[in-house]
N, C-alpha and C positions, 0 to 999 in steps of 0.2 A: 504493500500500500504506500509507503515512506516511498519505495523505490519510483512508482510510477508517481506519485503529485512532483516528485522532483523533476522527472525525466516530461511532466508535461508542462511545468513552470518553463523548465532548459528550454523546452519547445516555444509554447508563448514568448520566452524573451528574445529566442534567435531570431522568430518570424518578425516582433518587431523591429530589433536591432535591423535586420534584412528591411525591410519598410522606411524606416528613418536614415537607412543610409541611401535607399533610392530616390526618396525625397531631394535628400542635400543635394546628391548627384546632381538631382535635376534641376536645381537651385543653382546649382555652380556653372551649369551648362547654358543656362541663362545671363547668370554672371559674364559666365565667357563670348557669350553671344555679343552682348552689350558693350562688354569692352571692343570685340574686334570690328565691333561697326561703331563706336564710337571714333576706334583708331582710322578706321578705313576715312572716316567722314571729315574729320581731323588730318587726314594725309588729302581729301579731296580740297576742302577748303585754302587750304595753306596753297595747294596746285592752284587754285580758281583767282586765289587771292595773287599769286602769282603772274599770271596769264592778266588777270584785271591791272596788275600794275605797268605789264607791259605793251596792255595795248594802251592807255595812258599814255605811257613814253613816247609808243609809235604816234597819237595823235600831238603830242608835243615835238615831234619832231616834224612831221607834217606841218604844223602850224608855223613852224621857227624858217622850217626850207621854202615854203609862202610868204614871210613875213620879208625873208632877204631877198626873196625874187623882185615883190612890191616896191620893197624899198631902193633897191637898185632901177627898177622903172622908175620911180618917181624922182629921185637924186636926177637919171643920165635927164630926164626931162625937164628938172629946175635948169641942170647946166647949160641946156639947150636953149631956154631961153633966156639965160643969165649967165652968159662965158665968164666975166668980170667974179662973178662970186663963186670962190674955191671951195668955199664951206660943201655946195652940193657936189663938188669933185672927190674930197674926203670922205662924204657919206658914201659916195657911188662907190669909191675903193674898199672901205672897209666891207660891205654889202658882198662885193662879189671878192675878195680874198676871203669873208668867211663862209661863203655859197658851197664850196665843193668841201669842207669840212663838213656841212650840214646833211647835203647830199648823201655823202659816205656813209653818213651814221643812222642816216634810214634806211640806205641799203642796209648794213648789218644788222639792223631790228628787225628786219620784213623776209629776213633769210630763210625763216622755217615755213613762208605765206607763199605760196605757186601765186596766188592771183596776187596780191602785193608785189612781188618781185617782176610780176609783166608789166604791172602799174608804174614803177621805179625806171625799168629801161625805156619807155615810152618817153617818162619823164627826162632822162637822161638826153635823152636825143634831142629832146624839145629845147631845152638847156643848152646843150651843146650848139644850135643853131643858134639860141637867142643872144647866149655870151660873145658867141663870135660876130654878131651884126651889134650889140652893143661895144662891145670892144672898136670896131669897127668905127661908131659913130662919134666916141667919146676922142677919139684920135683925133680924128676930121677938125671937131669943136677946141681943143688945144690946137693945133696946127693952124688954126684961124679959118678954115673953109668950113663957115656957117650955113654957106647955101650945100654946099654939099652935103653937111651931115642932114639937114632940114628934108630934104629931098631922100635920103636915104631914109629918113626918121617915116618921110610920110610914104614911102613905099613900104616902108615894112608896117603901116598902120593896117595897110592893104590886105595884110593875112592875117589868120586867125591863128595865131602859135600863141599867144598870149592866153586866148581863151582856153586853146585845147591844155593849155598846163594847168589853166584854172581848173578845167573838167578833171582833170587829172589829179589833182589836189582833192577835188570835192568823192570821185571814187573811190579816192584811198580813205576818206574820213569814212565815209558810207560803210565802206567794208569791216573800218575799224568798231563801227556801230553794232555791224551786227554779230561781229565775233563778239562785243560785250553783250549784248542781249542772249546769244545763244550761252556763253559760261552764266551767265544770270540764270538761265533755265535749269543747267546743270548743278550748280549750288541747290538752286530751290529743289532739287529734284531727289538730292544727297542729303537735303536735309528733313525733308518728309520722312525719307528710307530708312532715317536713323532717330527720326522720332516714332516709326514707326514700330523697329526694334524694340526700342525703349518702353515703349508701352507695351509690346510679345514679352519682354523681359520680366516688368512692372509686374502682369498680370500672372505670371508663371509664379513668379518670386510671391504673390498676395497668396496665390492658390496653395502652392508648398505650405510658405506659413500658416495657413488655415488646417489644411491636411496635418503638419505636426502637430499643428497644437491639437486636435483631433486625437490624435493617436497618444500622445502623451499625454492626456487628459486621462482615454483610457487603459493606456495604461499604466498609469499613474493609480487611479481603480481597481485595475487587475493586481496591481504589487500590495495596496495595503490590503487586498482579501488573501493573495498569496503570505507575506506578510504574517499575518494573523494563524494560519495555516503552518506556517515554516514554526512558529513560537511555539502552537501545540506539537505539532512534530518532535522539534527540539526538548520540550520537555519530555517525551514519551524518550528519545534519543537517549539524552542524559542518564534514565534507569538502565536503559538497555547496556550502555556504556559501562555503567559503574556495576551492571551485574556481570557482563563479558569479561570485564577487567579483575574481577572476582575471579572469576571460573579459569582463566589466563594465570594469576597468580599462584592460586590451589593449584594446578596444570603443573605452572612451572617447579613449584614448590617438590610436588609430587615425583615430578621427574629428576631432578636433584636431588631426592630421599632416596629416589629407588637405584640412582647409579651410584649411591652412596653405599649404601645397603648390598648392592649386589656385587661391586667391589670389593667391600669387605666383606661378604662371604663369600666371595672368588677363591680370598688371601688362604684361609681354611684350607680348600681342599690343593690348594699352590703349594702349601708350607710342607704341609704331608708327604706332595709328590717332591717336594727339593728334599725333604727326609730319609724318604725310604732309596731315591736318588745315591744321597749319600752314603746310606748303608748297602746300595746293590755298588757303588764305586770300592766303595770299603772290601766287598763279598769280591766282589773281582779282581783284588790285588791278593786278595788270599788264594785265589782260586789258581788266580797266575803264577803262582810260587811253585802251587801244587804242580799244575802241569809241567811247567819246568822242572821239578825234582823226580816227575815220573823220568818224564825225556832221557834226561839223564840214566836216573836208576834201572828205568823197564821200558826203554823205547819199544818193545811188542806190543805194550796194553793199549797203550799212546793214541789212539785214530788220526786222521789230520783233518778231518770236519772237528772232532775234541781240539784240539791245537787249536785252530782256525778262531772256535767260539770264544775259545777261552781270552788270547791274545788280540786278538783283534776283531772281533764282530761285537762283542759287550762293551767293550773301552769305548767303540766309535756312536753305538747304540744310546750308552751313557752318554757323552758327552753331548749329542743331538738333544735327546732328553736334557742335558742340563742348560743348552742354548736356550731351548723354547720355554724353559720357565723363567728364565732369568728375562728373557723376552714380555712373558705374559708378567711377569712382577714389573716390571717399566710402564706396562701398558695399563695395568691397573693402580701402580704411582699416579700417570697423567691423570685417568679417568677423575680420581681422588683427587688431586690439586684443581683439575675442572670443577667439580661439583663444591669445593671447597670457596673457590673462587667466586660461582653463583650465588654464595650462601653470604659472602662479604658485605658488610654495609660499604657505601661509596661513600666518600669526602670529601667534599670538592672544597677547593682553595687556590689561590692566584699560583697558577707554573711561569716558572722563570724556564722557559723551553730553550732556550741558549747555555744556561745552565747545567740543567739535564746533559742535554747533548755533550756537553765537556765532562760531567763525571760517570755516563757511558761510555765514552774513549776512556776517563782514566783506568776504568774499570779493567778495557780491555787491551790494557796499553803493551804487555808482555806478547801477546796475539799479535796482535798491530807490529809490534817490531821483528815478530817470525817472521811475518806473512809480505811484507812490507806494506799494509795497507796503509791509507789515511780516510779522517773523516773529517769534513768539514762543513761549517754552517756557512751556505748562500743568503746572504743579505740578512734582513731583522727578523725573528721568527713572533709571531704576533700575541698579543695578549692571551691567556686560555685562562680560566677558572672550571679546574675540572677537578677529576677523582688522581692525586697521583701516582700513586700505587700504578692503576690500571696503564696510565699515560706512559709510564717507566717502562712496565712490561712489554707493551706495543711498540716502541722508541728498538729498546733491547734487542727483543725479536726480531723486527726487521733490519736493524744493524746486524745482527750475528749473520743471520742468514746472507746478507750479504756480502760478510768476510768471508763465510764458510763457501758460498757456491763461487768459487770466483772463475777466471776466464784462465788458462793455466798460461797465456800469451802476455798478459800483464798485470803486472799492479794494481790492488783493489784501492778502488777510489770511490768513495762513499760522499753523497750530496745530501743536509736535510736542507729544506726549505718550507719557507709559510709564507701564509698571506690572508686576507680578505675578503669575500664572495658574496657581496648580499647580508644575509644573516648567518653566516656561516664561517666557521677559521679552517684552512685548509692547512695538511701537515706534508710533505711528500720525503720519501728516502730515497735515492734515486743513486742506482749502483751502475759500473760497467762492466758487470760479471757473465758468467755464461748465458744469462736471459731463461726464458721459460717461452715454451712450444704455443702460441696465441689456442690451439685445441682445451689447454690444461689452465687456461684462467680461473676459468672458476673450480674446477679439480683441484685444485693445492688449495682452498680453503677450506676444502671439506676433512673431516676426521680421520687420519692414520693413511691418508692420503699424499703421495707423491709424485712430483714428476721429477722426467729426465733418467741420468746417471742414478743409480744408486750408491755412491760411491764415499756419501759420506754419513757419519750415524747422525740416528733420529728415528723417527716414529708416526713422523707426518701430525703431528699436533701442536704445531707453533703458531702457524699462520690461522689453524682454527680455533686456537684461544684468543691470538689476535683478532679475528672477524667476531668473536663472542664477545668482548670487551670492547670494541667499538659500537657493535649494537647495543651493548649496555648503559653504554655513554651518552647513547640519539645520536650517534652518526652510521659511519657508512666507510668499508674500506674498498677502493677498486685497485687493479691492477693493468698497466700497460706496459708488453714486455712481446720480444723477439728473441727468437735464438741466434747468441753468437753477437747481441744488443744489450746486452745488463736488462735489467727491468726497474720499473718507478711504480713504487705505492702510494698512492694518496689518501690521506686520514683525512675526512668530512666532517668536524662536527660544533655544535652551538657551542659558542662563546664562554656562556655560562651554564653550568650544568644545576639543571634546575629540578625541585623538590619531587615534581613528576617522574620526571628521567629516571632518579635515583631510587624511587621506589620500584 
């Protein structure tokens, strides 16, 4: 019942979380909508604005290259009929020395205009003709022949090249008019399109916010009835818990009794068999006298299966027999130091784990100088408040074994290190000994369990007192290790070893 209210709350929340993220989604898509038509509108305008400033230019250049044409008719025409006065000789110079500057620089406005640019060469031509019959005339009138330039003045009244430049002037303004009218359209048209957006945006953006607030209203509804629901649960939890955690400790307790119990009455019938052991070793040094003094005396009675027994198949018999008890009394030490170990109250108290680490090396300082190992601490090893006893033994263990497995090609070199993780202190021993098979990770923590060589004593119960004592602790030990790599254990656990833990 607990499992499924949980497993349909997880469900309700996922499906909205799922809902309120496709909202946002579509909120941001909108967002982004807005933004890239604001930028599009924003890159159109600045263009529009642009183009408006340059056709301005072009009609102030129009206007300027008009302005000097007029003013040079009007000048050569004062001079005309006032030779004596130089003033309209001046204007008339200045006029047309600034005309082909003017000229120029409407051509280069009107570069990117086909219809401008046929306007300009027309104009050009027109100019060209007009400059050189004015040039023409203003000569005449310095030189003193008035009737000639008069006469040339009123032949060229005769054509219309003055007007056609007018026409000419007045096209190119036209044109300029309506390339402003048509970017005018273009604006208005950019900006409709992006108050348009604005308002597709507006409206998405009001509709999302209605929709979550919708949703988060109800489910806002749904969580204090879940809520309400998780508290009952919880308290039904909490018996459950503290009666588990009963039956867990009896359990444990039970099991502790009983490898205690059955240990020591192992030892019983162990003692007996290393007794009568002794007395069949004892029977057999007598027995071997005898047959030697048969040998001797009556080698006829003698057999050599009697020989055989007597001398060598009982000595080798015994001596197996006394391997395997001396074996099973180690094995039932460990089991006893285990179960003694489970039975320990923990203590915890601030470790100076740098500390440690140094009178572990001195501990094992005679070893160290056979073997030529070293052990050294990587950086600051971090705060612990834990049980030290247990910390020591785990430290220990995983140091020994790592002098003990070494690589036979070099020097054991032994790293501890720690550090920080969240809520968590991590411990690591980190060797470059023969390594361990990645198959036998977890096999070497289990009981009377080994891997590799067999080549040096032990019983396979170090590393599983180790894993038993860091479960004890609330942490966690793993291992990562190659053959022919050393291998690194890492100790996981809380900071502070707390009143729960320790029970």
């Amino acid at each position: 019942m607990a499992g499924e209210r949980g497993q349909s709350f997880a469900a309700g929340e996922g499906k909205i979380g799922r809902v309120l993220i496709g909202f946002m989604a579509i909120g941001f898509l909108a967002l982004i909508a807005a933004g890239i038509a604001a930028a599009w509108v924003t890159g159109e305008l600045a263009r529009h604005s642009q183009a408006v400033s340059h056709t301005y230019e072009v009609e102030l250049a129009i206007a300027d290259t008009r302005r000097l044409i007029e003013q040079g008719e009007t000048t050569r025409r004062g001079f005309l009929l006032s030779p004596e006065t130089t003033s309209f000789l001046d204007s008339y110079t200045d006029a047309a020395n600034a005309l082909p500057r003017f000229a120029k620089k409407l051509r280069q406005l009107t570069y990117d205009n086909p219809r401008q640019q046929s306007n300009v060469r027309k104009l050009e031509q027109q100019l060209r003709e007009l400059v050189a019959l004015r040039t023409r005339s203003v000569e005449l009138i310095v030189d003193g022949r008035i009737s000639e330039a008069n006469e040339l003045f009123q032949a060229e009244l005769s054509s219309t090249r003055l007007g056609n430049i007018r026409k000419i002037f007045d096209a190119m303004a036209r044109e300029e008019r309506k390339l402003l009218a048509s970017r005018d359209a273009q604006q208005e048209r950019s900006l409709n399109l992006f108050y348009t957006v604005l308002a597709v945006a507006g409206i998405l953006l009001v509709a999302v916010a209605l929709a979550s607030l919708l949703v988060v209203v109800r489910y806002t509804t749904d969580l204090a009835q879940s809520r309400e629901q998780l508290q009952q649960l919880n308290e039904s939890l909490e018996a459950i818990v503290v009666d588990r955690t009963a039956d867990l400790s009896r359990a444990n307790d039970e099991i502790q009794r009983f490898a205690y119990i059955v240990s020591h009455d192992l030892r019983s019938p162990l003692v007996n068999v290393m007794g009568f052991t002794a007395e069949l070793e004892a029977a057999t040094a007598a027995l071997r006298e005898m047959v030697q003094q048969v040998q001797q005396d009556a080698p006829d009675l003698l057999t050599e299966d009697a020989r055989l027994a007597a001398q060598e198949d009982l000595p080798e018999a015994i001596g197996f027999i006394r391997t395997s008890t001396q074996k099973m009394d180690r094995l039932i030490n460990a089991i006893l130091a285990l179960s003694r170990q489970g039975r320990r109250v923990l203590a915890p108290e601030l470790l100076d784990l740098t500390r440690m680490v140094d009178q572990i090396r001195d501990s094992m300082a005679h070893r160290l100088d056979e073997t030529g190992a070293s052990i050294e601490v990587d950086g600051t090893l971090p705060r612990l408040v834990s049980d030290r006893v247990a910390i020591e033994q785990i430290l220990s263990n995983l140091i020994e074994n790592a002098v003990k497995y070494r690589h036979p090609d070099r020097p054991v070199e032994v790293q501890v290190s720690g550090g920080t993780a969240g809520d968590r202190v991590w411990i690591t021993v980190s060797d470059n000994g023969r390594g361990i098979d990645p198959r036998d990770h977890e096999r070497v923590f289990d009981l009377f369990r080994r891997s590799g060589a067999q080549d040096q004593p032990g019983e396979g119960i170090g590393l599983a007192h180790v894993r038993a004592l860091a479960y004890r602790l609330g942490g966690t030990i793993t291992l990562r290790s190659a053959l022919g790599e050393g291998a690194t254990f890492r100790l996981s656990l809380p900071p502070t070893l707390s009143l729960q833990e320790k029970s």
